[in-house]
N, C-alpha and C positions, 0 to 999 in steps of 0.2 A: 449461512448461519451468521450469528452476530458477531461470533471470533473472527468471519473471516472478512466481515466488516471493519471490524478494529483492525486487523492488519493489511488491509488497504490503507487503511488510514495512517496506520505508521509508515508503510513505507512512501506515501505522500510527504507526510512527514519530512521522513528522510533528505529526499530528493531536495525540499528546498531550506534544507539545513546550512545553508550556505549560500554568498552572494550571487543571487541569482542576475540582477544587472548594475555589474562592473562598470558599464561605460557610459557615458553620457547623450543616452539618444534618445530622441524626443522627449515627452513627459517622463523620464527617468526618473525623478521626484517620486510622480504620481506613482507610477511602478513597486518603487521602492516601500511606499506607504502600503499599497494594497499587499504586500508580500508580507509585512511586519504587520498588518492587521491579522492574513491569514495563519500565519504559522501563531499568532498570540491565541487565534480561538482554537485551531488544534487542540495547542498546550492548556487554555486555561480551561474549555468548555468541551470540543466534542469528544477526545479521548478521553479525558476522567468520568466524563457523563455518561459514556458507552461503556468504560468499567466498572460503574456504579449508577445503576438507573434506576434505583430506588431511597437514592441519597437526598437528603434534603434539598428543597426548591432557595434558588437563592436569586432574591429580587433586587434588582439595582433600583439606587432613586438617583436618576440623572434630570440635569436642565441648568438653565442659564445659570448666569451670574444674580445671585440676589434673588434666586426664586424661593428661597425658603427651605430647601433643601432639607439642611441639618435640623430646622424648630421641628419640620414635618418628621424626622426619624426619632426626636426626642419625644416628641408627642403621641408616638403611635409607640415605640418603648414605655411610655409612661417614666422616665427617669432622663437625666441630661448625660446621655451615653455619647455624644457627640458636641463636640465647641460651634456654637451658632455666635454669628456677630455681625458687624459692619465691616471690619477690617475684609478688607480681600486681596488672595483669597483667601477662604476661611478657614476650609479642608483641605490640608498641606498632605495629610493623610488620611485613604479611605478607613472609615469604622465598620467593621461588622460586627453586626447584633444577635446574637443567636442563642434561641433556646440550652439551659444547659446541658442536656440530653444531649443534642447536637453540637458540644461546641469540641470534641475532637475529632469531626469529620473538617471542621473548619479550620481547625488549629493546625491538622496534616497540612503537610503540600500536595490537598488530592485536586482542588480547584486555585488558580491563579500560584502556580509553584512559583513564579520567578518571583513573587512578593516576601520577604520573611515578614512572618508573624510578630506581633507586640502581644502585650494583654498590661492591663493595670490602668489610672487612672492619668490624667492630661491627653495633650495630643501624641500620638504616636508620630517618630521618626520617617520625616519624606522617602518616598519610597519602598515603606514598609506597609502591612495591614495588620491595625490595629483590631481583635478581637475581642468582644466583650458581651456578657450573656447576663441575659434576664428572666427573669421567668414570666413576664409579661409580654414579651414576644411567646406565639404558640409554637409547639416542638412540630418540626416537618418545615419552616421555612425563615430564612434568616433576610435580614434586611441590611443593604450594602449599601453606605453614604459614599458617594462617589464625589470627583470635584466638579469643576463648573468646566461644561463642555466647552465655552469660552472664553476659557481665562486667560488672563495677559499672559500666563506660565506655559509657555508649549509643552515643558514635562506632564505639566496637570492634564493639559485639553486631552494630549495620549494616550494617559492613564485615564480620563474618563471614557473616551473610546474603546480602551480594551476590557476596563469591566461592564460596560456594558456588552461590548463582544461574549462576555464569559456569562451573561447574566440566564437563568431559565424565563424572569419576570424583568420587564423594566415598569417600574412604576414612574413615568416620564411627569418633571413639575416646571410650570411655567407660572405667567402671573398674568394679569389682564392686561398691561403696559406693555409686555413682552408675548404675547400667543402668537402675535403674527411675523416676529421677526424667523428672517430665515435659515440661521442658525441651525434651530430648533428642530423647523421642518426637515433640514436635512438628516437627522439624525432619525426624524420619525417615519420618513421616505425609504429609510435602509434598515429599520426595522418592518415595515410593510413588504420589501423587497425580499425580506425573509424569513416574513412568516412568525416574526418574535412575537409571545403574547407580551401584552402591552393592555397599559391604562394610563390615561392622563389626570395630571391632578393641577387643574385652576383656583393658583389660592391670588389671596389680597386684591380679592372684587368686591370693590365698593356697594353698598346694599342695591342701589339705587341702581345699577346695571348687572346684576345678577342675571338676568333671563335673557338680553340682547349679545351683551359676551358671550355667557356659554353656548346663546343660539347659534353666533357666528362660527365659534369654536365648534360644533358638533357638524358645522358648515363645510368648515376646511378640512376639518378630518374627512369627512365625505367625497371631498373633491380630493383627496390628495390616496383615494382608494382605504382609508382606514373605518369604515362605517361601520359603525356595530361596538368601536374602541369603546370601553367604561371609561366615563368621563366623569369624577367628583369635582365640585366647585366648592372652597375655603373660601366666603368670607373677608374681606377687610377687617381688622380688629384692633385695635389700642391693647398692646401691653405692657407690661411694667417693663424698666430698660433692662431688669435681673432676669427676667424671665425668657429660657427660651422654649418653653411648651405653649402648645395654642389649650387651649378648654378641650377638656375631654370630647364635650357635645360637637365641635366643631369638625374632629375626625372620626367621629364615630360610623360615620359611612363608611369611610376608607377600611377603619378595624374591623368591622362585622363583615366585610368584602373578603380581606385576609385573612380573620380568624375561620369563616367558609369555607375558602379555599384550602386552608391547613388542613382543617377534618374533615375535608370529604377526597379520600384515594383518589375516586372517579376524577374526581375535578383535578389534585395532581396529576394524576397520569394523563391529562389531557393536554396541562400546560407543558409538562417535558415534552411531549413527543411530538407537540407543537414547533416548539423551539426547536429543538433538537429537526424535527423532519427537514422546517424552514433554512437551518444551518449548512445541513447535509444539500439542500435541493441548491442554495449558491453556488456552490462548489462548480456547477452546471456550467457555472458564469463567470465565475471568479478567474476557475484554471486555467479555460483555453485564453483568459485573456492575456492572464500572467506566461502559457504557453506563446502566443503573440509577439508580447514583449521579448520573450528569450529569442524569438525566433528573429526580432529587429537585433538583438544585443550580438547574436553568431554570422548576422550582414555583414555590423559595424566593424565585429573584429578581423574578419575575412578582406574586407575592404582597407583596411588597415593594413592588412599582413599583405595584402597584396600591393599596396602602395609600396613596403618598403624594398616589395620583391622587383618590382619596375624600378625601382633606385639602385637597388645591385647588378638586377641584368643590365643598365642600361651603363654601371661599372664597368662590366665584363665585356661590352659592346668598345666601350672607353680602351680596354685592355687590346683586344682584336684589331682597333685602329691606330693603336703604338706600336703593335708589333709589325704592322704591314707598312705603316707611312713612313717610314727610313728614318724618324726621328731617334730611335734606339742608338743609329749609326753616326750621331752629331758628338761634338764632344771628345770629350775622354775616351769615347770606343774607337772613335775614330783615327782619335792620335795611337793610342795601344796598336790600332790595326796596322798602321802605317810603320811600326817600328819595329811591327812581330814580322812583319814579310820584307822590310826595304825601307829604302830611301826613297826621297820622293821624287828622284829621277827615275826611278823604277816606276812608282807610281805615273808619272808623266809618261812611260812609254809603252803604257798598260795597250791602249788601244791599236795602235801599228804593231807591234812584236809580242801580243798575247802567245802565238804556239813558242817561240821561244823565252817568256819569260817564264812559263810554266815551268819549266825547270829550274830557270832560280829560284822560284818562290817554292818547288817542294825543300830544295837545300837549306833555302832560310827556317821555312818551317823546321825541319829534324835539328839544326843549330842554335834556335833562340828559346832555350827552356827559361831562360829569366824576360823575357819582351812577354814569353806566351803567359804567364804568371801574371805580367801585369795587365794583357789581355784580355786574361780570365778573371781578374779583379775587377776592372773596369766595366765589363759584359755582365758580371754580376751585381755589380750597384747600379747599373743603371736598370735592372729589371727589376731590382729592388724598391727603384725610386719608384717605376712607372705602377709598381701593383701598389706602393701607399700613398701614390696621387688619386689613382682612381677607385679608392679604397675612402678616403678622406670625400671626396666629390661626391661618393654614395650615400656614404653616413649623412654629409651637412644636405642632401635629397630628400634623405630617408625623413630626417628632421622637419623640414621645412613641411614636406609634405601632410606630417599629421599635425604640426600646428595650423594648417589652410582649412583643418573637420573640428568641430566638437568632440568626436568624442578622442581623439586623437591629442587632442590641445589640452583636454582632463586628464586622460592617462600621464603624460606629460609631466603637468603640473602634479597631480598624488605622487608622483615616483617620486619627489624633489626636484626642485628649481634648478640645480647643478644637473641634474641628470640630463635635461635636452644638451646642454653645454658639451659635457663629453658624450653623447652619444651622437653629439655632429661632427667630432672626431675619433679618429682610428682610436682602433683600443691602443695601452701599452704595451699589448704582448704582439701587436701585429709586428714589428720589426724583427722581431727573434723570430716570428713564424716563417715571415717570410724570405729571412734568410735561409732558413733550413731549406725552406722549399726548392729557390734557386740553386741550391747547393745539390741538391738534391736531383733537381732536374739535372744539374752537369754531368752528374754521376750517371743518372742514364743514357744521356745521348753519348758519350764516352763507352757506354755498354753497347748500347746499338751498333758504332761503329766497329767495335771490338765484336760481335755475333754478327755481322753481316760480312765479316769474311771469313765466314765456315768453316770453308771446305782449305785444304792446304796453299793453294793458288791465290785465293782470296788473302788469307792472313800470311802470305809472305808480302802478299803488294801493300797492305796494311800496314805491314810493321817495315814497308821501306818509305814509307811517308811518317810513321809516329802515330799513334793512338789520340794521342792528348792535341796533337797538331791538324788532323782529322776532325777531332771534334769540336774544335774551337772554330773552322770552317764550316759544320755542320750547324754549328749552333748560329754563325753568322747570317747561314741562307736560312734561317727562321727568321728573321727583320731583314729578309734583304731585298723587299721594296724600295722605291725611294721617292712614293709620292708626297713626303713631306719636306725633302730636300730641292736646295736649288742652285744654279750657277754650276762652281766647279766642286761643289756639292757631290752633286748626281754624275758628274763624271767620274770622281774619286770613287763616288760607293758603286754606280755601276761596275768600273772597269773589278775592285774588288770582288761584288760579286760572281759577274763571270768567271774571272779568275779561280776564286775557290770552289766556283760551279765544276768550271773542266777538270780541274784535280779529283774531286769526288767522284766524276764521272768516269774519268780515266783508273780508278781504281773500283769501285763499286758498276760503272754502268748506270746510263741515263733514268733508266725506269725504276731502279733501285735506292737512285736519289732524290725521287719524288718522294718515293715511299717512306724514305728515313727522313725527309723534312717533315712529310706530313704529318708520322709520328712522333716527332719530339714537338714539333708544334702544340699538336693534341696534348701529351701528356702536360706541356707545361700549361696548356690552359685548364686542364684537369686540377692541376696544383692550386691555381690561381682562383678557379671556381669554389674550391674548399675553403680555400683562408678569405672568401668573400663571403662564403655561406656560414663561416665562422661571424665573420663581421654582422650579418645580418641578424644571429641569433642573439645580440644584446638588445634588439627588438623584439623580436617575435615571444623572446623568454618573458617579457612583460608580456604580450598579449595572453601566454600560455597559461599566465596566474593567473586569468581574468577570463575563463572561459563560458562562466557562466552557467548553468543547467541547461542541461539537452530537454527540447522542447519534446521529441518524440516521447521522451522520458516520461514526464508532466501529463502528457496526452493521453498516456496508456494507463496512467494513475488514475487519471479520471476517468476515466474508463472505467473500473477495477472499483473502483469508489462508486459507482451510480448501476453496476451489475449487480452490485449487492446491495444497494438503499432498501430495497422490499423487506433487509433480515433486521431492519430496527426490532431491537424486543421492547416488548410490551412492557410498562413497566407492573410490577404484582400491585395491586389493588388490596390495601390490608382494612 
């Protein structure tokens, strides 16, 4: 039925009530154009048309610059209902003419809503429609002065594209100096494309080529598929510089065409449901293409998200290679380590007297609660450092990366200029995260150590080494590679870690202490993974605004919209 035409159509509607292409990919322009073309004939022509299919025919007069436009609407009003001139452009605002019978269908917001209405004498306020009624226009069909489809004004050229989008008639006006520019044709090519009825009006032909112009002209309409178009030819004519009507006799063709078509139903209901079929039958062509384009816009953003998701993984790759290559053990942890277990002749006689140093270094351990503090200070800023080096390394990736795309390098720029700036740096809040984190992770592997001696045998060997002493070992043999060290480097940090290898071992057991490196390893990269995935979403949360409509969406509307084209109603014949 025809209701459930109109509610396909709203819910089409619906769907692209909102930026459908966000991002800058391919003819994105183009896109943008055909979507704000679409949603404008929705709003100003096929839903009020389908709610009202017996409402007055409203005929557009479109055409170049200087075609005559406003003389031809004064003249066929029979009164100067619109400003005609040399200045351009002329029509800053469109005029409509209308029967006074019908001029509160026009005065509603039932067609062209987003215009507000004027009425009264001068030109009406840009971007308004100025209404005005005669009774020399016949009742059943209003005449709409639109601007010059090429005017220097891109607001005007728009605004004449969308009323003629909204229009039932276009009464299309060119001149003999101008029929062949392409302009024209193009707008006469996308009424062909859709079935609009349509008639051309050739005015200011010189007497003396009368028949050879309009022949050509009835030529290129021919070739261009428009044959059969009503074509009136105007004359060349001197008139006063006050004047802007032509002689009556001059459009009298034109009038007895219209005032025809007014009073004969047949003939309305032919031209609505012309228009209107041809309107509804683009959609055919229009949607999947704008379908198309969503379908390029949800690559672009995918490609995008995934760009900055190789910039983090390859953080967390960054993270996995500090923890293993002994760099964590350079440094500050270093000397911490050296102070919490001994002297550095202890250290020096690590390798010849490891079975017996192993007991001074559990005595050291249980005796230095202030070296293991500083230890544990030390151990904690430096993992602190390495999650906002390679936190920092991803972000200025992430960056880099989508300025190397289009559409990445727009996004970009729309956020604000400062926003790549800091979004190639860690946030502020990464330091306070990431301390917690660390903090956090100590707290577990302290718990590990403390749950993995059970049973009573276990937690007395446990607690004759120290918890907090235990686990600052534990936490050691999580960076206790040392492919990144060298010299007496890798003697120092090997002989250490053996050393607090055989401690754990000798209280926990070998197999046991895989198991607890393996998991505090994990869990810290678990932590690590989060406050990166945090990092990540100062990205993705721009891409998330910009998602754009779902193409299946679009598809299924179209669908849903050409199931039901057959329930056009008829419009009543009175």
């Amino acid at each position: 039925m025809a209701d459930e035409l109109s509610a396909a159509l709203g819910e089409l509607r619906r769907l692209l009530d909102h930026d459908l292409f966000p991002l800058a990919v391919r003819d994105v322009a183009g896109d943008r154009r055909a979507l704000k073309e679409l949603t404008g004939q929705l709003d100003d022509y096929l839903l009020p048309r389908l709610a009202a299919i017996d409402a007055p025919l409203l005929a557009v007069v479109g055409g170049s610059t200087g075609a005559g436009k406003s003389t031809l609407v004064n003249s066929l009003a029979g009164a100067e209902v619109t400003e005609a001139g040399v200045l351009r452009p002329t029509t800053l605002a469109p005029t409509l003419v209308t029967h006074p019978d019908d001029a509160e269908w026009f005065l509603a917001t039932n067609v062209l809503p987003g215009l507000p209405r004027t009425t009264g004498k001068g030109r009406g306020e840009p971007g308004s429609l100025k209404v005005v009624t005669t009774d020399s226009v016949p009742a059943g069909l209003a005449l709409l002065d639109a601007p010059d489809i090429d005017s220097v004004v891109t607001a005007n050229r728009e605004l004449a594209a969308q009323l003629l989008a909204a229009a039932d008639l276009w009464l299309f006006v060119t001149t003999a100096a101008r029929y062949a520019d392409e302009v024209p044709w193009a707008f006469l090519r996308t009424a062909r494309d859709r079935s609009t009825a349509l008639s051309v009006i050739l005015q200011r032909v010189p007497l003396e080529a009368l028949d050879p112009v309009a022949r050509d002209l009835a030529r290129l309409l021919e070739e261009n598929g428009l044959a059969g178009t009503p074509l009136f030819v105007v004359p060349e004519l001197t008139l006063p510089a006050e004047n802007t009507r032509l002689p009556a006799s001059a459009v009298q063709p034109i009038r007895e065409w219209l005032n025809g078509l007014s009073a004969d139903a047949k003939s309305r209901a032919e031209v609505v449901r012309r228009t209107l079929s041809g309107a509804l039958d683009s959609l055919a062509v229009r949607l999947p293409a704008l379908a198309d384009a969503a379908d390029r816009q949800r690559a672009a953003a995918d490609e995008l998200r995934a760009l900055v998701g190789k910039s983090y993984e390859s953080g967390m790759t960054a993270f996995d290679e500090g923890m293993r290559d002994g760099t964590l053990l350079r440094g500050e942890v270093l000397a911490r380590w050296q102070d919490f277990i001994g002297t550095g002749d202890l250290m020096r006689s690590l390798e010849s007297r490891i079975g017996r140093m192993r007991d001074r270094l559990v005595a050291a351990v249980r005796g230095r609660p202030a070296t293991a503090k500083e230890l544990t200070t030390a151990l904690e800023s430096g993992v602190e450092a390495l999650i906002r080096s390679v936190a920092d390394q991803s972000a200025e990736r992430a960056v880099e990366s989508w300025l190397a795309t289009p559409p990445g390098r727009d996004l970009l720029e729309r956020s604000g200029v400062a926003m790549a700036g800091r979004l190639g740096r860690v946030s502020p809040e990464l330091r306070a995260r990431a301390e917690t984190a660390v903090r956090e992770w100590q707290g577990y592997v302290l718990e590990l150590v403390r749950s993995e001696g059970g049973d009573r045998r276990g937690r007395a060997r446990a607690a004759s080494f120290g918890i907090n002493g235990l686990g600052l070992m534990l936490m050691i043999g999580v960076f206790a590679s040392t492919g990144g060290l060298s010299g007496i480097e890798i003697g120092i940090a090997g002989g250490t870690t053996v050393l607090s290898q055989k401690v754990l071992e000798a209280v926990f057991g070998d197999q046991a202490v895989r198991k607890l490196t393996e998991n505090a390893r994990a869990d810290l990269r678990r932590r690590v993974r989060e406050l990166l995935d945090e990092e990540e979403k100062r990205f993705t949360v721009l891409l998330n605004g910009v998602t754009g409509a779902d193409p299946a969406a679009l598809r299924s509307a179209a669908a849903a919209v050409h199931a039901h084209r057959l329930e056009l109603p008829q419009r009543e014949v009175r």
